[in-house]
N, C-alpha and C positions, 0 to 999 in steps of 0.2 A: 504493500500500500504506500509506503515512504520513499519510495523509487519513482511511483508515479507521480505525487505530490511534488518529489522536489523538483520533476521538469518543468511543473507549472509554475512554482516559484522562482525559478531563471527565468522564464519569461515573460513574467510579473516584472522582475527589473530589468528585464532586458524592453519592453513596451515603455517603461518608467522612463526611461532614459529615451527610447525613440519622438519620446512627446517634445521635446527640448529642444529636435532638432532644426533647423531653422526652413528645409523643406517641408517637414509636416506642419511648422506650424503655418508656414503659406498656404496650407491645403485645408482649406475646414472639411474637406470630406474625408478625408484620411485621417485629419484627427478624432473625429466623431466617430472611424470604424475602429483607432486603436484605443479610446476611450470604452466602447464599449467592449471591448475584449478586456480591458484591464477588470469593468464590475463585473464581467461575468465569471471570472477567476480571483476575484480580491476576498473574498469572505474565506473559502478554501487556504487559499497563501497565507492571511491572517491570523487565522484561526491553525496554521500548521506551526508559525511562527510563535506562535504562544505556545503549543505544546513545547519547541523544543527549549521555549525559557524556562520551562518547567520541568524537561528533562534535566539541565543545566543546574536549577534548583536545587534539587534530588542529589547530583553527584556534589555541588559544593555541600551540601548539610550532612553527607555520609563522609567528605573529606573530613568534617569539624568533629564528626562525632568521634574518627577514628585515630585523629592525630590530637586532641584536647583533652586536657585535663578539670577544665574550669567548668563546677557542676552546673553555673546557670548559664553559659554559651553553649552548651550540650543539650538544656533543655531547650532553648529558643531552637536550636538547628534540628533536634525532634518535630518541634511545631510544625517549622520551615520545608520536615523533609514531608509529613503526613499530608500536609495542607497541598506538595507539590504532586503527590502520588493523586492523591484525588482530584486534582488539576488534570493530570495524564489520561485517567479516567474516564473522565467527563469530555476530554476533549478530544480523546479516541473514535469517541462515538459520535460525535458529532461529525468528524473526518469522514467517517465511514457513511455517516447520510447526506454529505457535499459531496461524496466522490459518485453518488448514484447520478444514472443517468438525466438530462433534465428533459422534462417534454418540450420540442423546439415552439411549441404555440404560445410556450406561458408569457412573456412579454408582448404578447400581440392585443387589441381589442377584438371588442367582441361585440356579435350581433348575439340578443337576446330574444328569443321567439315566444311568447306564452299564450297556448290556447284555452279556450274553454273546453272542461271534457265530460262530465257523467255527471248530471247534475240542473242543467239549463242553466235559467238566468242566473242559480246560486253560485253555480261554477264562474259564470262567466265575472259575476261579482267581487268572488275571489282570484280573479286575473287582476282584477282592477286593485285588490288589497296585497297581490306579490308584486305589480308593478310600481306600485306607491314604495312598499318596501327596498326593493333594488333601486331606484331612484335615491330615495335617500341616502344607503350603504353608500353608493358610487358619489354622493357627495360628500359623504364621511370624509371619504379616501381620495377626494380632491379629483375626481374622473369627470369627463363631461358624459352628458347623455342627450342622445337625439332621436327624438322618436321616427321609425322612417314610413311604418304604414299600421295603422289601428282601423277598430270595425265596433265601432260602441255598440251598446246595448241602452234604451229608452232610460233605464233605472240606474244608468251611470256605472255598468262592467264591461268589458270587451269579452265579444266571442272569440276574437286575436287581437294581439299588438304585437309588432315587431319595433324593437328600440337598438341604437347603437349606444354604445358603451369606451367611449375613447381613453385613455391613459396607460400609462405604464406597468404590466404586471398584471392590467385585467381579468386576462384569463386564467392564471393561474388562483385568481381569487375565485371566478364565475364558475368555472367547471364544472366545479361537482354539483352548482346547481340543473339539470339537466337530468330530467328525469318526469314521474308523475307527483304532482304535491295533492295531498287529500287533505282536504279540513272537514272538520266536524263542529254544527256550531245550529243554531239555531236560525232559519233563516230570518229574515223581516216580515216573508209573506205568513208565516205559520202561526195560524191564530191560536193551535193551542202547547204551542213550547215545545215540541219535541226537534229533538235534536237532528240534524240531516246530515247525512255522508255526501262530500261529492268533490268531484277533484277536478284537478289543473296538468295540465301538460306544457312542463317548460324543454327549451331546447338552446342550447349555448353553444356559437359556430364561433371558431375564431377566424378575425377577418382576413382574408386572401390578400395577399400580395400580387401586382399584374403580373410580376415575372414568372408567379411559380401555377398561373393558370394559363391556358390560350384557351381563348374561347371565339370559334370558328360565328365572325358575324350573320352566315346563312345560315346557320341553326337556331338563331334567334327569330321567332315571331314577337313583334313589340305593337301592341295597342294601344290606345290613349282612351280617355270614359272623363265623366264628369266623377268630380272628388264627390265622395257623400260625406253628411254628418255636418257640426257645427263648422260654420266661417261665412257664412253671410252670403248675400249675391253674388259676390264676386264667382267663392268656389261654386256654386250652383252652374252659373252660367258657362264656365271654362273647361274646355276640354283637356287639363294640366295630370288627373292621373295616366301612370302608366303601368300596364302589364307586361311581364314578359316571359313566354313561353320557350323553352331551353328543350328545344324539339328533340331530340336523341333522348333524353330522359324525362321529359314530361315536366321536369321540374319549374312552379309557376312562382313566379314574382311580384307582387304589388307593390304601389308607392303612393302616397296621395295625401303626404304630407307638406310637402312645399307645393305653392303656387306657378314655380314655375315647371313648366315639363323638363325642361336640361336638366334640374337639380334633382327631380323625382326620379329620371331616367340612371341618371348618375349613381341617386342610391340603392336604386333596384339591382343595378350591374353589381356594386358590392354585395347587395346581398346574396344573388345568383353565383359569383362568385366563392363566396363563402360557404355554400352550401353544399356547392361542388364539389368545395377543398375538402369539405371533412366527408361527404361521403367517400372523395378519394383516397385519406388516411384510416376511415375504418375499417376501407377493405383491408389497404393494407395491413395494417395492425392485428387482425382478426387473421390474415394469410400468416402471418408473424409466428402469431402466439396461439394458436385454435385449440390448444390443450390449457393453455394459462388463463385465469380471468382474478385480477385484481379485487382483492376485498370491498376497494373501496369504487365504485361505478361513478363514472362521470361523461357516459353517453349516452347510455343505453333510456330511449324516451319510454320505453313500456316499463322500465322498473320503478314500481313505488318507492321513493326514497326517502318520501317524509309525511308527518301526519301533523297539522294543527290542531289542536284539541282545545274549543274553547271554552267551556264549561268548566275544564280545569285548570287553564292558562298553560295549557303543558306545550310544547314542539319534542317530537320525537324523531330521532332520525334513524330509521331502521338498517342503515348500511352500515352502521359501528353502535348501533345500540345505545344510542345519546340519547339521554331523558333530561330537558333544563323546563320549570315552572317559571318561566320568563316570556311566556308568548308575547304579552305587547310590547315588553321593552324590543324583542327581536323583530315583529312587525313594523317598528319605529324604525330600523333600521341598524340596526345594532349585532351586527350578523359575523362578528368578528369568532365568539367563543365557538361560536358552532362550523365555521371556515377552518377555524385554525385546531379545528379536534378533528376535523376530515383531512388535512393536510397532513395534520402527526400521524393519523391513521394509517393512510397513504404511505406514506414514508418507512412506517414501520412494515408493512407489507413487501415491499419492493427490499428491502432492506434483505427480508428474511428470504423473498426469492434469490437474491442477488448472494448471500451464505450459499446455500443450498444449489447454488448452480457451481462454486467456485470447485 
């Protein structure tokens, strides 16, 4: 493991030093590509660099213990030498879960898809109460959001909303949302209290890059239609949505949130894009591994992966078995404990394949 580490740490200062030089720094595009090679190996190199101070630890405190006579320098170099050993420890493992592979989309944004599913207007209701929730999240965490085509419902839920999600790190935060969400709650229309099951279907693409798609302009059929829903005469009158049919797979696109059709058309293509990409990565993936399936799911849209419970404020998350009594604080937007217990979960999974294959 310390043979591969230390390559990355020559190159950590060997990048260090490239930034200085008076050709990269004339080039803002070369400094931005060896900037981002330095964060995506600096936590690793860091974090190696500390173990071996702590290795270093360890041998001066067993030098002091074994060449000293002085009983309270012997006890201080005890403290020094425990406190370093458990340093090693800790820091071992942490080594071992930066050295796992990283998924190339997690710095990417993400198109967010959330339908309505088993339930009618209640479901569609609670589209409208996951997308309030993610909205907010992605404000928490400083992201922008832009909605690119919704389909309301009279009582103020979406049957769909497709939203983008811009910022750094995105996806690797959205992932694991991706899946079916079921709440249980009593609805508004139910004159006499009982409780109703009914769920959500979310879908998290991360956004496509032009270079790593071609997408053949004859296989596109593109339609235009009048936008529905609120915006007044204007959208009524203008024929500014756009459709677009991705012929070879059928796969269809709507936009009808901007007025103008360039910018609709624009965000359709991402999202047709995007959609492409990850059906192109799950085959792969799936061709990959067809014996392997990760503990923790962050595609798969037929798997229940979580339950609102609100009658008892509970969110359940049935892929690691997380039970938190914080539902509204988490519908407020507060999606951090429950991100980052699927993240360690994740981690620890890969971890234990990644043993087990060595």
């Amino acid at each position: 493991m310390f043979e591969r580490i230390e390559i990355f740490d020559k190159r950590y200062s060997e990048l260090g030093r490239r930034l200085y030089e008076p050709s990269v720094a004339a080039d803002p595009a070369e400094y931005q590509k060896l900037m981002k090679e330095i964060k995506s190996i600096e936590e690793l190199v860091l974090t190696y660099r500390d173990y071996k101070k702590a290795v270093q630890t360890e041998r001066d405190s067993l030098d002091i213990l074994n060449d000293n006579s002085d009983a309270e320098l012997k006890e201080l170099a005890q403290l020094e030498l425990d406190e370093a050993k458990a340093q090693q420890e800790e820091l071992s493992e942490k080594l071992k879960l930066l050295l796992l592979p990283k998924d190339p989309n997690d710095e990417r944004n993400v198109i967010v898809e959330i339908r309505g599913g088993a339930g009618g207007e209640e479901s569609a209701l609670f589209s409208a109460v996951l997308f309030r929730m993610y909205t907010m999240y992605a404000e928490k965490r400083g992201y922008r959001v832009e909605v690119v085509n919704e389909n309301p419902t009279e009582l103020g839920g979406y049957k769909e909303i497709s939203f983008m999600i811009e910022g750094e790190g995105a996806y690797s935060r959205f992932k694991y949302e991706s899946g079916v969400h079921r709440v249980q709650r009593v609805p508004e229309t139910e004159s006499q209290g009982r409780v109703h099951t009914s769920t959500t279907t979310v879908a998290v693409l991360p956004e496509a890059e032009d270079v790593e798609l071609e997408i053949d302009p004859n296989d596109l059929k593109i339609d235009t239609f009048r936008s529905s829903g609120a915006g007044g005469q204007h959208i009524n009158k203008t024929s500014s949505a756009i459709r677009i049919t991705h012929i070879p797979t059928g796969t269809v696109v709507e936009c009808q949130d901007e007025r103008s059709q360039y910018k609709n058309k624009d965000k359709a293509l991402k999202v047709l894009k995007s959609r492409l990409l990850k059906e192109k990565q799950d085959k792969q993936a799936s061709e990959i591994a067809a014996d392997r399936r990760s503990q923790v799911g962050t595609g798969d849209r037929s798997e229940r992966i979580r339950t609102y419970n609100y009658p008892q404020g509970r969110l359940t998350d049935h892929r690691i078995g997380l039970t938190l009594y914080k539902l509204e604080e988490i519908l407020n937007g507060n999606l951090d404990e429950v991100i980052d217990a699927l993240i360690t979960a994740d981690r620890a999974e890969k971890l234990k394949e990644s043993m087990q294959s060595q």
